[in-house]
C-alpha positions as CSV (number, residue, x, y, z in Angstrom):
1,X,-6.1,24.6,18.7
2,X,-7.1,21.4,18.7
3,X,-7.2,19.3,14.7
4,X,-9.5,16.5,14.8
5,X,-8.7,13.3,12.1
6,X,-12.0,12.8,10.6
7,X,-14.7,15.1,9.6
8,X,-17.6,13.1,9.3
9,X,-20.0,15.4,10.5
10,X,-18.8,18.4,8.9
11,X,-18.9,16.8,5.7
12,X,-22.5,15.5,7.1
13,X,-23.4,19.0,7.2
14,X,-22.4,20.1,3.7
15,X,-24.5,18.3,1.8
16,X,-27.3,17.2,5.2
17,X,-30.4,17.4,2.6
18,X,-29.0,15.8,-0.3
19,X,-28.7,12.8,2.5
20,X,-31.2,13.6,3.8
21,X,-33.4,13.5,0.8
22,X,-31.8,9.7,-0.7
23,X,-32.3,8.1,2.6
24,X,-35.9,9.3,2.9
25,X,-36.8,7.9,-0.5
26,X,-35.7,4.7,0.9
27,X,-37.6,4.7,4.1
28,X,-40.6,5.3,2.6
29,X,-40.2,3.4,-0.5
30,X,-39.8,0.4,1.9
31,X,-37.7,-1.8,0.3
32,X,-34.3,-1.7,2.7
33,X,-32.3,-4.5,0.6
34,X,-31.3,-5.2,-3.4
35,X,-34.0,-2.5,-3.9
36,X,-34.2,0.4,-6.3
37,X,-31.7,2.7,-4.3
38,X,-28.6,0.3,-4.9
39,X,-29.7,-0.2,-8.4
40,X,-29.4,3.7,-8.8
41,X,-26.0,3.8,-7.1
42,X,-24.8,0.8,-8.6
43,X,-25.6,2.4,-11.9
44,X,-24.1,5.5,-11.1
45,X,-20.8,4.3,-9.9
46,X,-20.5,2.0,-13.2
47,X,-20.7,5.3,-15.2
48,X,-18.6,7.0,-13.2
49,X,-15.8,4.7,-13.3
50,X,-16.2,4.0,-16.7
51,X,-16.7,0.1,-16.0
52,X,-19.6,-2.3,-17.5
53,X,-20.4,-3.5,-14.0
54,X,-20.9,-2.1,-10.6
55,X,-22.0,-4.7,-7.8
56,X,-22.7,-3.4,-3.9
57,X,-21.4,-5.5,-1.2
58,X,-21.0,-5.7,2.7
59,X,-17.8,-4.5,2.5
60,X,-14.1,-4.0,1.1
61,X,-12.3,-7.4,2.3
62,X,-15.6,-9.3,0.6
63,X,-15.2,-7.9,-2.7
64,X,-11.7,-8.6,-2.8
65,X,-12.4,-12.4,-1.5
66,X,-15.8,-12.6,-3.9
67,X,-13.3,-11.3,-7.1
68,X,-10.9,-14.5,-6.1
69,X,-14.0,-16.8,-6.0
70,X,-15.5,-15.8,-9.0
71,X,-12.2,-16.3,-10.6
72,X,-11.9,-20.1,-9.0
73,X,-8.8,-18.9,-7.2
74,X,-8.8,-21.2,-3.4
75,X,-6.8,-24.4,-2.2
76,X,-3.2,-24.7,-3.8
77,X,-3.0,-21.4,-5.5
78,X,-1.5,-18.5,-4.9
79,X,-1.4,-14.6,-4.4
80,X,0.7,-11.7,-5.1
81,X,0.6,-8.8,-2.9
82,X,3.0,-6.4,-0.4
83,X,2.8,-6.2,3.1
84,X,2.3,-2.9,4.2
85,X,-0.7,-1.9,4.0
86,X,-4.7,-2.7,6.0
87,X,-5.0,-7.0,6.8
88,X,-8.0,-7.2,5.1
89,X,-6.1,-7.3,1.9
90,X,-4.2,-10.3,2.7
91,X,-6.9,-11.4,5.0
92,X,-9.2,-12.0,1.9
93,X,-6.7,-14.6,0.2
94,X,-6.8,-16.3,3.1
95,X,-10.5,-16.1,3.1
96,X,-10.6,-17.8,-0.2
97,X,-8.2,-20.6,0.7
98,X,-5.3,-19.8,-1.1
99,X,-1.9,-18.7,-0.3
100,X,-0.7,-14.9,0.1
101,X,2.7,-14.5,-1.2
102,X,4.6,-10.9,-0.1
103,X,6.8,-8.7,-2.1
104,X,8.4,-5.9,-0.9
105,X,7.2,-2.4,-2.0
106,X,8.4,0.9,-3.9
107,X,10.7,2.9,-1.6
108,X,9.4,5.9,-2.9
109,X,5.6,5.4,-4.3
110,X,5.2,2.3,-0.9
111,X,2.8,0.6,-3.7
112,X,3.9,-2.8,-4.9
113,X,7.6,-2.9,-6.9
114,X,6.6,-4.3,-10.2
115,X,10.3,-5.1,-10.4
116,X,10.2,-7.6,-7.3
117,X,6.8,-9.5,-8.9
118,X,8.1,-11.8,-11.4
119,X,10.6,-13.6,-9.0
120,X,7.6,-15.0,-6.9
121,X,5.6,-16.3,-9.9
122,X,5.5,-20.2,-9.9
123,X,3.3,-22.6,-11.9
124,X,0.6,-22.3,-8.5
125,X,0.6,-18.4,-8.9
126,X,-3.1,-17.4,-10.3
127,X,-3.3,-13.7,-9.9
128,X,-2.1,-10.0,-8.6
129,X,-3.6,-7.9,-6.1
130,X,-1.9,-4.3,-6.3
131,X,-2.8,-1.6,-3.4
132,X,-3.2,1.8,-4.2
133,X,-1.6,2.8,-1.0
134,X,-2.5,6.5,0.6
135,X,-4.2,7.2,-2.5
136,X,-1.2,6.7,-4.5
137,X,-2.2,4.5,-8.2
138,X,0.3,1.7,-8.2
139,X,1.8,1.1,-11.9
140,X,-0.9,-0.5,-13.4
141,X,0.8,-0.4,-16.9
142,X,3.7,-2.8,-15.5
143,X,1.9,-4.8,-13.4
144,X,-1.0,-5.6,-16.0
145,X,2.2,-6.6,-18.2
146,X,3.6,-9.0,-16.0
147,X,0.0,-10.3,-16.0
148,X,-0.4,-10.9,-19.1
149,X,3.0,-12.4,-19.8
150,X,2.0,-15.2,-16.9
151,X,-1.5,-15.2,-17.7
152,X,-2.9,-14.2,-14.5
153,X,-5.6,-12.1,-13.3
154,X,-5.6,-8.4,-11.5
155,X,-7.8,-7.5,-8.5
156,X,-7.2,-3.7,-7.9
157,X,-7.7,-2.8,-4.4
158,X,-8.6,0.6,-4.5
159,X,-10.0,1.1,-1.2
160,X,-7.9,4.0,-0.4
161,X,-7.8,5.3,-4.2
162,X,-11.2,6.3,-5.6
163,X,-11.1,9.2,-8.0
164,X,-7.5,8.3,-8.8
165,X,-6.0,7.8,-11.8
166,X,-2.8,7.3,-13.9
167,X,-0.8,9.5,-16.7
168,X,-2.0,6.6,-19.2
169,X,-4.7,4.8,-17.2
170,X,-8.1,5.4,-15.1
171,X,-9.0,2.7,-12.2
172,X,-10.3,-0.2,-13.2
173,X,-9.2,-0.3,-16.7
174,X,-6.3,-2.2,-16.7
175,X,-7.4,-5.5,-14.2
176,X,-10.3,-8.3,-14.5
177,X,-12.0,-6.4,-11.0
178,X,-11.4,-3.4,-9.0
179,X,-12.3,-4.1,-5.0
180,X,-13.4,-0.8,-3.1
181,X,-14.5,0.0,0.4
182,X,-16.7,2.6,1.6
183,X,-16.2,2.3,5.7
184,X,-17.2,6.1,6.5
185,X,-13.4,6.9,7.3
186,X,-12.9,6.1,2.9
187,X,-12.8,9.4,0.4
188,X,-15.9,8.0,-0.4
189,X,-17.8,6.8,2.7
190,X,-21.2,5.9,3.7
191,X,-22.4,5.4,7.6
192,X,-21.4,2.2,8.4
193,X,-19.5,-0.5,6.4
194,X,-20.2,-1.0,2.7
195,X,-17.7,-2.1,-0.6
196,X,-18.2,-3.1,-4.2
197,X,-16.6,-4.7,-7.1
198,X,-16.6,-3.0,-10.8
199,X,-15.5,-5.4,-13.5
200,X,-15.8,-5.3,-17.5
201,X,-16.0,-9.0,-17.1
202,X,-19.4,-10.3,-17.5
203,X,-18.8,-13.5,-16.2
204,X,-16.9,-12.0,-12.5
205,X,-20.5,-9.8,-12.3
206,X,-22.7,-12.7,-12.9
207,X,-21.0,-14.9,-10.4
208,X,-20.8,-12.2,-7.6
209,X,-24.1,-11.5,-7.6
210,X,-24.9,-14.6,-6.8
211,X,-22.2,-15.2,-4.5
212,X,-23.3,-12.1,-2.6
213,X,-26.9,-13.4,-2.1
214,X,-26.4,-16.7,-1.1
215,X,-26.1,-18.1,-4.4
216,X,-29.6,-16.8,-5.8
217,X,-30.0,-14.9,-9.0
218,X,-34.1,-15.7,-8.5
219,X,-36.2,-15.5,-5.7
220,X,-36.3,-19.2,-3.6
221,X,-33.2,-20.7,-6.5
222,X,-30.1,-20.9,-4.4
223,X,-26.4,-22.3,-5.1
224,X,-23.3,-22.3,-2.8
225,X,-23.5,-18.5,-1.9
226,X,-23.0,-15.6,1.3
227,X,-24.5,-12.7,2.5
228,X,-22.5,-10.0,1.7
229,X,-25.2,-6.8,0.2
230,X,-24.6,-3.1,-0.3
231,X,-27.9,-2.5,1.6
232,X,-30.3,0.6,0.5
233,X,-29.7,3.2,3.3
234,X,-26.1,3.3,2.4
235,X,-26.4,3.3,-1.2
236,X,-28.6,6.4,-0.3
237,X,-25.6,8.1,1.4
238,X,-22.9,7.1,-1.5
239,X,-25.5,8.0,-4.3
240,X,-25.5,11.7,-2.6
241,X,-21.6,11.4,-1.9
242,X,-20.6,10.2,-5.3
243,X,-21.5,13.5,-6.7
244,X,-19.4,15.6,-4.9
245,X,-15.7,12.9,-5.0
246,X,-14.3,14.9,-8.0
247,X,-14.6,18.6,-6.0
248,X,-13.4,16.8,-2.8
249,X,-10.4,15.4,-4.2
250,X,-9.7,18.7,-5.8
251,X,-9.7,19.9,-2.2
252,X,-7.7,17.2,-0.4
253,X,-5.1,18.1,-3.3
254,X,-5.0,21.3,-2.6
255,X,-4.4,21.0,1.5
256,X,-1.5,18.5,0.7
257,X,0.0,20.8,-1.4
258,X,-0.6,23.6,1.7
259,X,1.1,20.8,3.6
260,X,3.9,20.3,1.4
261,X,4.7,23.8,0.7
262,X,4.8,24.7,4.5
263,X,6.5,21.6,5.8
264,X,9.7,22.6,3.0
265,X,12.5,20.7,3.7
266,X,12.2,19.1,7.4
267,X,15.4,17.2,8.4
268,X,13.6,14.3,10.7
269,X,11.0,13.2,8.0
270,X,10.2,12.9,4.5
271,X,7.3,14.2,2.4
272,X,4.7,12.2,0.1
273,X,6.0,11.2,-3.3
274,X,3.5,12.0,-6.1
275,X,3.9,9.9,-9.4
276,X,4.4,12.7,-12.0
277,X,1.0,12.7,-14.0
278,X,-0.9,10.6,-11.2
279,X,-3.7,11.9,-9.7
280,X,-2.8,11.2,-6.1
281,X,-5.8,11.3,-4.2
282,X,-4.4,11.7,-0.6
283,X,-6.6,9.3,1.4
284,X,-3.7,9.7,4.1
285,X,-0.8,12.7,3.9
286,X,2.0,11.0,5.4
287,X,5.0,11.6,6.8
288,X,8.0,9.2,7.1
289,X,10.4,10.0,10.2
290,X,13.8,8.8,9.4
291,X,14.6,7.2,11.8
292,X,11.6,4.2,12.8
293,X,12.8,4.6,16.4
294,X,11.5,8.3,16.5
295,X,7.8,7.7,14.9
296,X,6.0,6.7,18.0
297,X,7.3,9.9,19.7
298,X,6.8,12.3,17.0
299,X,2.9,11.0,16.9
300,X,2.6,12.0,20.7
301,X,4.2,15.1,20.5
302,X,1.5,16.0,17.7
303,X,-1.4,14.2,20.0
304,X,0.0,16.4,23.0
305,X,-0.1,19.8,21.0
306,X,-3.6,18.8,20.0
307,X,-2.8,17.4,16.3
308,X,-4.6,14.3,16.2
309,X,-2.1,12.6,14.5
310,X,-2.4,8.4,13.8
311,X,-0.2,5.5,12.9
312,X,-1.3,3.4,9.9
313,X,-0.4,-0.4,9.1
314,X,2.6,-0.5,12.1
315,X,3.1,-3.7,12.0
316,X,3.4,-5.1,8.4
317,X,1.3,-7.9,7.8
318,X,3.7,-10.2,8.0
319,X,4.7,-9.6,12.2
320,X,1.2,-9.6,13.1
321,X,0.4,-12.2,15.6
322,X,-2.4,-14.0,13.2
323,X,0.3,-14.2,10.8
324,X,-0.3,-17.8,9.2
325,X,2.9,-19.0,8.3
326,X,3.7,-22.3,6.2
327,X,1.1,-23.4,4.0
328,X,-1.0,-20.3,4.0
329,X,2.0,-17.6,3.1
330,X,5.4,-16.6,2.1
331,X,7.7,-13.8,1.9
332,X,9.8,-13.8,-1.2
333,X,13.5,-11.6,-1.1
334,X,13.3,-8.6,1.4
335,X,10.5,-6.5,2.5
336,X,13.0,-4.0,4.2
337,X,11.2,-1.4,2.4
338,X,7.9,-2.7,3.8
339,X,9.0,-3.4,6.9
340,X,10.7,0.4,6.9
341,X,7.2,2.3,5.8
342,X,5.6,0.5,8.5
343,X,7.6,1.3,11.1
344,X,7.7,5.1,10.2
345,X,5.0,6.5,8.6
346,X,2.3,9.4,10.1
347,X,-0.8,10.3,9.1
348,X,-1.4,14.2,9.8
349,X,-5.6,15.2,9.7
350,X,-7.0,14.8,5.9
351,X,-10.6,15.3,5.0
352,X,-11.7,18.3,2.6
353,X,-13.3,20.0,5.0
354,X,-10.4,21.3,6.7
355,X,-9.5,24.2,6.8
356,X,-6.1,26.5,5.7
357,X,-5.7,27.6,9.4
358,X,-5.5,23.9,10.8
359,X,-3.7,22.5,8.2
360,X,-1.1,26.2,9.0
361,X,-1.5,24.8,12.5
362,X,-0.9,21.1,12.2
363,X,2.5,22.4,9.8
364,X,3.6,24.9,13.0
365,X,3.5,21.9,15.1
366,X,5.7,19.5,12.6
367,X,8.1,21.7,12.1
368,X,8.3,22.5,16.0
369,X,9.3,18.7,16.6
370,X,11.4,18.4,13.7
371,X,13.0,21.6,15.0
372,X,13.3,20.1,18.6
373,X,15.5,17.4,16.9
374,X,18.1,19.3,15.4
């Protein structure tokens, strides 16, 4: 048997004229760009997550870089995140001028250790960006406390999270802007790349409107602005998508559980930790071989037996070869966590359409190598 990663085109498939229908409307209505279809998705995602604002952009990495500019965060300032997880999350702070500082991250949850945040605040410190790793909700209660305590603001980067949630908090509640991307590989995913930012702030949604179309808020009045727009044809695919997240989360919660309860107690790797009362919404399963020296193997034993098994964020932010070192980042105390989870972790096939036999198959095929190391 052969277990494929993705399953674009199957999830294609099972909902074809819904697409079909949205992206249609939008061909014929003729209007391609910051036309009525991303006004309808835009207003559909605000409602769904419960925010005042909802703005489409190009993609994840701008909405987090367009949240820092909208809140005057560039040159001399600086920026809390952890280092294993995608660039692009770093690679936005950089984007906006100002300095990415590193914590390590949760041993257990890999999000961002609250406990580890409050050493690297200094008086150039101006905001938070917390990942919700896997599909795992960082703790949002702590970290919006530390905030507050230093007065700075929260970016959520939820590109891996959507339809996520906490046992006292939803997405989006507890920050000034929640960053998002829809690359087609996301839970939610349109056909190309796409993001957006949801805010309560009114200010953050004037400014990044403008900011997303080169500083115009009226047709031929420009300021200091980008290109960076949520264009129609994809807001067609996410405004059919959006109505089906809850049901395919409920699915990709229920393989991980057939995961879990069929991988038991393997001796070579450890399970995914779930937050009790989160709503973990399993962008990635992953396993963690304990050993770092034994991941790369275990990935092509999987790839041999026809698992197409990946690696995700192997080498932390901080060892890759863009790295900017000096005046554009620091590490502060030990990311031998970060550094660990990097090193280790294996994504097995996720998507909700799936099915019990492959994800029985993929299991058989775990348990064979961790068997094979005994």
């Amino acid at each position: 048997m052969n277990v494929s990663f993705y399953g674009h085109v199957r999830q294609y498939e099972s909902i074809k004229d819904e697409i079909d229908s949205n992206m249609r409307e939008v061909l014929m209505s003729g209007k391609y760009v910051l036309g009525p279809m991303l006004s309808r998705f835009e207003a559909e995602a605000a409602k769904y997550f419960g925010t005042k604002h909802a703005i489409g952009l190009g993609n994840g990495t701008d909405a987090i870089w367009l949240a820092l500019m909208a809140l005057n965060i560039g040159p001399g300032d600086e920026v809390i995140t952890h280092p294993n997880t995608f660039f692009a999350t770093a690679e936005a702070i950089w984007i906006a001028g100002a300095k990415c500082v590193f914590v390590d991250c949760d041993p257990k949850t890999r999000n961002i250790n609250p406990d580890k945040i409050e050493r690297a605040i200094n008086k150039r410190t101006k905001a938070i960006i917390p990942v919700h790793l896997y599909g795992q909700c960082a703790d949002m209660p702590r970290i919006k406390a530390i905030a507050d305590k230093h007065k700075l603001a929260v970016i959520e980067d939820n590109a891996q999270g959507i339809d996520g949630r906490g046992d006292t908090f939803k997405q989006g509640e507890l920050s000034d802007a929640m960053a998002t991307s829809f690359i087609i590989q996301k839970n939610l995913g349109c056909f190309g790349d796409g993001g957006m930012l949801v805010t309560n702030r009114d200010d953050i949604n004037e400014k990044v409107r403008k900011l997303r179309n080169h500083g115009s808020a009226q047709r031929d009045h420009h300021s200091f602005g980008f290109n960076s727009r949520l264009d129609d044809i994809q807001a067609a695919v996410l405004s059919a998508k959006l109505k089906h997240i809850t049901a395919w989360t409920d699915r990709r919660r229920a393989l991980a559980a057939r995961y879990t309860a069929g991988l038991r107690k393997p001796k070579h790797f450890t399970l995914p930790y779930e937050v009790p009362g989160y709503r973990h919404v399993y962008h990635l399963y992953i396993l963690e071989t304990k050993l770092a020296e034994d991941r790369d193997g275990f990935v092509k034993f999987l790839n041999d037996h026809g698992v197409d098994a990946k690696t995700h964020y192997s080498i932390p932010i901080h060892k890759q070869d863009g790295y900017p070192w000096g005046k554009k980042a620091r590490i502060v105390g030990s990311v031998r966590n970060a550094e660990k989870n990097a090193a280790s972790v294996v994504s097995l096939p996720m998507f909700p359409e799936l099915t019990e036999q492959e994800v029985d198959y993929v299991v058989e095929q775990c348990l064979a190598w961790d068997r094979a190391h005994a």
